[in-house]
Gaussian input, Z-matrix of N, CA and C with variables (Angstrom, degrees):
# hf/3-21g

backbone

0 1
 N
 C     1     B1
 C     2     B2     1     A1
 N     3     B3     2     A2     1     D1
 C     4     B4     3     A3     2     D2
 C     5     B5     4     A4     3     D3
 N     6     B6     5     A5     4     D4
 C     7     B7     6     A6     5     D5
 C     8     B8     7     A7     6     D6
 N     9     B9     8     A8     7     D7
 C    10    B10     9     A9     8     D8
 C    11    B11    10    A10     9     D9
 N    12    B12    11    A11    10    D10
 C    13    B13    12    A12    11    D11
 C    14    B14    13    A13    12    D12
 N    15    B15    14    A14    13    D13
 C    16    B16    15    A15    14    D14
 C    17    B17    16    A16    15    D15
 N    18    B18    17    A17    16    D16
 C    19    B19    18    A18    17    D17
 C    20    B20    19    A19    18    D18
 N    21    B21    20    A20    19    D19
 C    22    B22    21    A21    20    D20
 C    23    B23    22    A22    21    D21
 N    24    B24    23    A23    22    D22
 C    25    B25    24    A24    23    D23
 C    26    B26    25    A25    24    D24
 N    27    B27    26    A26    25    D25
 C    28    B28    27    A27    26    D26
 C    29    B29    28    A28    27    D27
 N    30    B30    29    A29    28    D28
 C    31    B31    30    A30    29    D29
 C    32    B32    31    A31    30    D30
 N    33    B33    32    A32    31    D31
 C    34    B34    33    A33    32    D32
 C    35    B35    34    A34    33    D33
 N    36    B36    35    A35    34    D34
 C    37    B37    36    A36    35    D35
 C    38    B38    37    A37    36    D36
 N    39    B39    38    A38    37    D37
 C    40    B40    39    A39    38    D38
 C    41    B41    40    A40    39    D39
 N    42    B42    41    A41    40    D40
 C    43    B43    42    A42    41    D41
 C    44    B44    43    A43    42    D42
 N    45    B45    44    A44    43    D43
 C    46    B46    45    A45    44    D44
 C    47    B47    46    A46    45    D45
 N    48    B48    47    A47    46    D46
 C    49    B49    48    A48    47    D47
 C    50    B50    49    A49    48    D48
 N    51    B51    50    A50    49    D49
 C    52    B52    51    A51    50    D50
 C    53    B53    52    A52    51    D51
 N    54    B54    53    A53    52    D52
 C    55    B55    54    A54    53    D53
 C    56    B56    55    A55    54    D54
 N    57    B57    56    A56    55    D55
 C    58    B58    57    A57    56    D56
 C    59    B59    58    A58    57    D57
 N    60    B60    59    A59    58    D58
 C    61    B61    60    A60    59    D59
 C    62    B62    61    A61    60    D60
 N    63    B63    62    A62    61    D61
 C    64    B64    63    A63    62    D62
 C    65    B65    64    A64    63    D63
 N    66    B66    65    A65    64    D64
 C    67    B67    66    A66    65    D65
 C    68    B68    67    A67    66    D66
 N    69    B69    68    A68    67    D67
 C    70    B70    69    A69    68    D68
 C    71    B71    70    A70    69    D69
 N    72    B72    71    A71    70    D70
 C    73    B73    72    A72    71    D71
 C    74    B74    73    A73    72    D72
 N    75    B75    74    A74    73    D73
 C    76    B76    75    A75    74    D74
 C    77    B77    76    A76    75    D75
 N    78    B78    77    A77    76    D76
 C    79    B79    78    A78    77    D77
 C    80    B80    79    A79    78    D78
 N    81    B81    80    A80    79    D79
 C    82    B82    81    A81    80    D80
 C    83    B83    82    A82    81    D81
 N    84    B84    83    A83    82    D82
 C    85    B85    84    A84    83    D83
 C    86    B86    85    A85    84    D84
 N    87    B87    86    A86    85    D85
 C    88    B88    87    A87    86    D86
 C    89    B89    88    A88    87    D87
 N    90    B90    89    A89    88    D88
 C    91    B91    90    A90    89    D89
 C    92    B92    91    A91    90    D90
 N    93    B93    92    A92    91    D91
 C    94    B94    93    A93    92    D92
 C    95    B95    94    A94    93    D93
 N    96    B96    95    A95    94    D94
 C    97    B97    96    A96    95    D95
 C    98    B98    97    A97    96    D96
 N    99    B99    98    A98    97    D97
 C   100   B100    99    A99    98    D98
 C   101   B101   100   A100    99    D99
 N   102   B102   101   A101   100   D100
 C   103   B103   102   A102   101   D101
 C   104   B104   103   A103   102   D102
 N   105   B105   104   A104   103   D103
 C   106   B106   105   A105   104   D104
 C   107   B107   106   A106   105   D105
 N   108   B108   107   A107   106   D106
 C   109   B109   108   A108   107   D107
 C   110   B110   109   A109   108   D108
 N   111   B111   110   A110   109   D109
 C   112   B112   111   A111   110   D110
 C   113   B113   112   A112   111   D111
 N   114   B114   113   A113   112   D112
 C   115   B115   114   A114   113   D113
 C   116   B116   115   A115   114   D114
 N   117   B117   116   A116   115   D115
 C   118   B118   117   A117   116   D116
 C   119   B119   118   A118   117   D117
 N   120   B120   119   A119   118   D118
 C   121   B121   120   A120   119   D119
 C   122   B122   121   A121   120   D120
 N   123   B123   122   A122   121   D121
 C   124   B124   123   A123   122   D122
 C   125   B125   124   A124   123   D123
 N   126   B126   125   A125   124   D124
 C   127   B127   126   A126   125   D125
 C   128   B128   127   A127   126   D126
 N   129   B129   128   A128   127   D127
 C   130   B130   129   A129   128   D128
 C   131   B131   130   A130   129   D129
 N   132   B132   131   A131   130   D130
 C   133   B133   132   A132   131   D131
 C   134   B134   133   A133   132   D132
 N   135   B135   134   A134   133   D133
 C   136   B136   135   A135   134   D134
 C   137   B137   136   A136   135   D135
 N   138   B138   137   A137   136   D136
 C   139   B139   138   A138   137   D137
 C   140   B140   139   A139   138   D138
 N   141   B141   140   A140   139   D139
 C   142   B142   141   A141   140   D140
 C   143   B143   142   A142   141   D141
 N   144   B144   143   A143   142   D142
 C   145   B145   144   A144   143   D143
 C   146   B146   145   A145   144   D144
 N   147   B147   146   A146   145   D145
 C   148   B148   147   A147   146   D146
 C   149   B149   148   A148   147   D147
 N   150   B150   149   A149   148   D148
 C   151   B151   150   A150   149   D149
 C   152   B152   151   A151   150   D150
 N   153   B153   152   A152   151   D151
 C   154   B154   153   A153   152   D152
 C   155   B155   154   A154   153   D153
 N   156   B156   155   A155   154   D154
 C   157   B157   156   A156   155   D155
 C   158   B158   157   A157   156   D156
 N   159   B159   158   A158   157   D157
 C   160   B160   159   A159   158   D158
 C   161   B161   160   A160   159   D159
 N   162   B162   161   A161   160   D160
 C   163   B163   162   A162   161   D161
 C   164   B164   163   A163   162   D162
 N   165   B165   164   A164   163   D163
 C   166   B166   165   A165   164   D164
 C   167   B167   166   A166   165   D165
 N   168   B168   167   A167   166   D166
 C   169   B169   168   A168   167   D167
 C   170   B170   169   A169   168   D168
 N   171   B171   170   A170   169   D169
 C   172   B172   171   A171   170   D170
 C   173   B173   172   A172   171   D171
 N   174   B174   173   A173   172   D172
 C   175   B175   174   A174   173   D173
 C   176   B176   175   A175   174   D174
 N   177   B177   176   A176   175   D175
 C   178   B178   177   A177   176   D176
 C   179   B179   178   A178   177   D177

   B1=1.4555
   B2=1.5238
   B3=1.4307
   B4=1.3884
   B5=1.6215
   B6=1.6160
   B7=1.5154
   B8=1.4741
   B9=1.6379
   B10=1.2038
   B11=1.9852
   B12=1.4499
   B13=1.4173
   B14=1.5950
   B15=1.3262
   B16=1.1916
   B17=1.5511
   B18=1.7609
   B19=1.4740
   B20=1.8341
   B21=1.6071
   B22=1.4868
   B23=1.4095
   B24=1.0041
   B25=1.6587
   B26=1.4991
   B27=1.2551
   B28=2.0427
   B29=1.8168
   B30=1.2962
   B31=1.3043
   B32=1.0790
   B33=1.1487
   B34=1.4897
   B35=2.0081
   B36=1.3815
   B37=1.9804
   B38=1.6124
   B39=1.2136
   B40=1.7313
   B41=1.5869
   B42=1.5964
   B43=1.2374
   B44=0.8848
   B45=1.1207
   B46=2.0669
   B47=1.8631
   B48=1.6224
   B49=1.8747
   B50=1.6880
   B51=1.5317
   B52=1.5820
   B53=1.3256
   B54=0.9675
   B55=1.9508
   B56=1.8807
   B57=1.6393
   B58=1.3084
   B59=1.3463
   B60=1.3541
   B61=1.4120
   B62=1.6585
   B63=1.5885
   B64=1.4071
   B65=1.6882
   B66=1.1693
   B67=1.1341
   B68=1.3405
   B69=1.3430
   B70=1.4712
   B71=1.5050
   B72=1.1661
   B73=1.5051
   B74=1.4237
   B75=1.3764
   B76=1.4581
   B77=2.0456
   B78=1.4612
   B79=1.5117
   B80=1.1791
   B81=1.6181
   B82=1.2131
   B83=1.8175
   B84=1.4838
   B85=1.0869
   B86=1.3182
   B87=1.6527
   B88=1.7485
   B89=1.7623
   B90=1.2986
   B91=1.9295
   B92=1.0684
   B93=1.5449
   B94=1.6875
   B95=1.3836
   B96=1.6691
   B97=1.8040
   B98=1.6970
   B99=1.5360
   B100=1.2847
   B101=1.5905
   B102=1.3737
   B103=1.0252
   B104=1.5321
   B105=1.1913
   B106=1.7414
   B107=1.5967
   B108=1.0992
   B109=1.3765
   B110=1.6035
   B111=1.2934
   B112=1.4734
   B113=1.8010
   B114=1.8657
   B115=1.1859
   B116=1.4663
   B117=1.1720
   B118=1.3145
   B119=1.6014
   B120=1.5072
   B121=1.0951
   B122=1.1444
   B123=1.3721
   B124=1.6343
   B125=1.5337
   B126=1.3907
   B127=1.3994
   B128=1.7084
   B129=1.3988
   B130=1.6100
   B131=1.8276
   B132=1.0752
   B133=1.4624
   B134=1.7636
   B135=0.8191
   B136=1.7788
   B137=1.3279
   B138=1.6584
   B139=1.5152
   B140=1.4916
   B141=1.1925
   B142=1.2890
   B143=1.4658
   B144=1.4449
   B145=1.3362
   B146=1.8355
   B147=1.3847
   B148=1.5945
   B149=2.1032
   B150=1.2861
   B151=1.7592
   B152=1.6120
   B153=1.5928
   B154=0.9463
   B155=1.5640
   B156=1.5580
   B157=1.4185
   B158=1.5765
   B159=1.7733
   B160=1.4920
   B161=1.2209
   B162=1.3679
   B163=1.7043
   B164=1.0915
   B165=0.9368
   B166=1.6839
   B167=1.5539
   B168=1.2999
   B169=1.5359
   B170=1.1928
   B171=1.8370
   B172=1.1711
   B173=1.6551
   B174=1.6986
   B175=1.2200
   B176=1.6178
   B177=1.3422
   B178=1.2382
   B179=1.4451
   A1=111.25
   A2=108.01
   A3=98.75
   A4=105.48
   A5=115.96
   A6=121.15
   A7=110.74
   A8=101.70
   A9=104.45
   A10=114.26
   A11=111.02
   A12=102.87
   A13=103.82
   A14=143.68
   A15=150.62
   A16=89.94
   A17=109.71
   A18=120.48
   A19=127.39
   A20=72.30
   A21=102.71
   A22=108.20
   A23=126.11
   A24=144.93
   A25=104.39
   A26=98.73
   A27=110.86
   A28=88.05
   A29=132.01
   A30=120.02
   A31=122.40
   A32=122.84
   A33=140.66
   A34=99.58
   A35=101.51
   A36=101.10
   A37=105.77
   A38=80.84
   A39=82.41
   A40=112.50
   A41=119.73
   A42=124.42
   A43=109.39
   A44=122.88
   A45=114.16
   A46=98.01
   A47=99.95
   A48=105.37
   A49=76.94
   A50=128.61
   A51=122.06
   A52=120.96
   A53=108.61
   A54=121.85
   A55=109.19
   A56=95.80
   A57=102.42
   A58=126.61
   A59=129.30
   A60=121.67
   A61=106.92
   A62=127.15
   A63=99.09
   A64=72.81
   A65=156.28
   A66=154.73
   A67=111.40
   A68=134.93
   A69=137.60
   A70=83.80
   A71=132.53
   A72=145.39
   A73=113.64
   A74=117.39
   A75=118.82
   A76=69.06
   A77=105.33
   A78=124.33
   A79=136.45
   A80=122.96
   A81=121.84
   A82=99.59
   A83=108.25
   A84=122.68
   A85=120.51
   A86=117.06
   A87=104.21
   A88=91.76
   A89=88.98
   A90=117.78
   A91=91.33
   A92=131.46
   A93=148.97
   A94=104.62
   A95=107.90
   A96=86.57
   A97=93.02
   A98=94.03
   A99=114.17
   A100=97.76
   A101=144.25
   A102=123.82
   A103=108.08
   A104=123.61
   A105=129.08
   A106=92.02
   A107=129.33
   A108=154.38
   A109=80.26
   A110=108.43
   A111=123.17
   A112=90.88
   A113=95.75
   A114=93.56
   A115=122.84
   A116=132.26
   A117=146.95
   A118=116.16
   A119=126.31
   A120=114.83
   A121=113.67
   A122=110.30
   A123=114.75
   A124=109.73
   A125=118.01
   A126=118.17
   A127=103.90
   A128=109.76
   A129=129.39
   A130=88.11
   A131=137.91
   A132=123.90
   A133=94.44
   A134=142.40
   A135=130.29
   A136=85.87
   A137=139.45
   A138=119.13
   A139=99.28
   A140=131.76
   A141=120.26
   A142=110.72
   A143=114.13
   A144=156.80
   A145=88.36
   A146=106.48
   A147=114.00
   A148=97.84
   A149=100.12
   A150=86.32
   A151=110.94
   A152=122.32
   A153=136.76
   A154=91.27
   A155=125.51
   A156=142.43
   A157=109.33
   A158=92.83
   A159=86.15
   A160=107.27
   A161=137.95
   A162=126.67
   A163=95.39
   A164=160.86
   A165=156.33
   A166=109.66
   A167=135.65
   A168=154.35
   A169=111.29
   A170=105.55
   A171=107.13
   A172=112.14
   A173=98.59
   A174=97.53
   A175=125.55
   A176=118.53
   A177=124.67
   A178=120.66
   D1=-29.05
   D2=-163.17
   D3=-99.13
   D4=16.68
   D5=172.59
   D6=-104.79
   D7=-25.27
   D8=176.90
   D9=-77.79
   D10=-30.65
   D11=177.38
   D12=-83.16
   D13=5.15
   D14=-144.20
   D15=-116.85
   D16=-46.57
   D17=168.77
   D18=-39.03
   D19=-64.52
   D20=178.74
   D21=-47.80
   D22=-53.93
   D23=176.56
   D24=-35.41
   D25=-71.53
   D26=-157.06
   D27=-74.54
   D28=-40.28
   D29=163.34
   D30=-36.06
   D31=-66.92
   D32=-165.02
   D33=-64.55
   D34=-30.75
   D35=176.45
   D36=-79.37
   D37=-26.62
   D38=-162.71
   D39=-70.84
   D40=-38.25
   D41=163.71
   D42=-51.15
   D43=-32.03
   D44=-149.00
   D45=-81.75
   D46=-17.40
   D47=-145.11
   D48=-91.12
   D49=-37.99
   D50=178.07
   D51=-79.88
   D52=16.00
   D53=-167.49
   D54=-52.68
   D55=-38.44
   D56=-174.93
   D57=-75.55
   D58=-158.30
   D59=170.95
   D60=-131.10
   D61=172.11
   D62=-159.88
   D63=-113.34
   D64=47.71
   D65=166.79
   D66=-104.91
   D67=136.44
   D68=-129.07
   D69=-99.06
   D70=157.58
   D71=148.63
   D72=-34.92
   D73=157.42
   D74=-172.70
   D75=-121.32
   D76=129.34
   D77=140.68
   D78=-116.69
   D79=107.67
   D80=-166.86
   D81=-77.77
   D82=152.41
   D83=167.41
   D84=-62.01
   D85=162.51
   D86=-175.51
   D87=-100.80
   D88=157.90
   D89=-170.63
   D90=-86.76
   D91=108.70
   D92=151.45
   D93=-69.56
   D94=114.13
   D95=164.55
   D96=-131.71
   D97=151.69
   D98=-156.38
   D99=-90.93
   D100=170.28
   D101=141.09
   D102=-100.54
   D103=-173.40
   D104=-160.93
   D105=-127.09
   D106=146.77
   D107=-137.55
   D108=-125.55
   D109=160.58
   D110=153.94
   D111=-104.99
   D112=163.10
   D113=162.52
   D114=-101.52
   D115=16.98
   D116=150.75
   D117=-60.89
   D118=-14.03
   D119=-176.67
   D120=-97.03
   D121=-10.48
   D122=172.30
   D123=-68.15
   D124=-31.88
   D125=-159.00
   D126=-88.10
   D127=-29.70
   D128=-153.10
   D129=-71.52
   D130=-67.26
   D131=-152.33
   D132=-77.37
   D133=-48.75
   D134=176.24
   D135=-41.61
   D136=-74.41
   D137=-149.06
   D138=-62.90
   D139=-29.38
   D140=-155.55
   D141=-74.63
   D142=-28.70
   D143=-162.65
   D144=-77.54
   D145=-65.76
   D146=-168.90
   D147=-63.81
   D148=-20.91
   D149=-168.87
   D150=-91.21
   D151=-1.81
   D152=-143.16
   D153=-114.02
   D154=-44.02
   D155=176.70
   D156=-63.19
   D157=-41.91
   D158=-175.83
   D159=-84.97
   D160=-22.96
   D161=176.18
   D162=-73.14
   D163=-28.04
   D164=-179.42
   D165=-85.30
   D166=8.53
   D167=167.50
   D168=-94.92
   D169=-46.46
   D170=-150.38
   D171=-102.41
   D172=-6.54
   D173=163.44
   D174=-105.62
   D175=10.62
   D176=159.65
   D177=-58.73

């Protein structure tokens, strides 16, 4: 009796230790999302830049 619950035992580990599969994980990549620029923002800080030089010209 006591080889047979002793059986039972290392069975019961032994499944648990093959549980997995030997085929590698599927990992999906992470989702980058970009946001989109206007093209006005390229132009906006130079003017802001140009109005900022000239009030500082123009009040000298």
């Amino acid at each position: 009796m006591k080889k047979f619950v002793l059986a039972a035992a290392l069975t019961v580990v032994a499944s648990s230790a093959f549980a997995g599969s030997l085929a590698d994980p599927i990992i999906e990549a992470p989702v980058i999302v970009e946001e989109a620029t206007s093209s006005s923002a390229g132009i906006l800080v130079p003017l802001l830049l140009l109005v900022l030089v000239a009030a500082a010209v123009a009040s000298d």
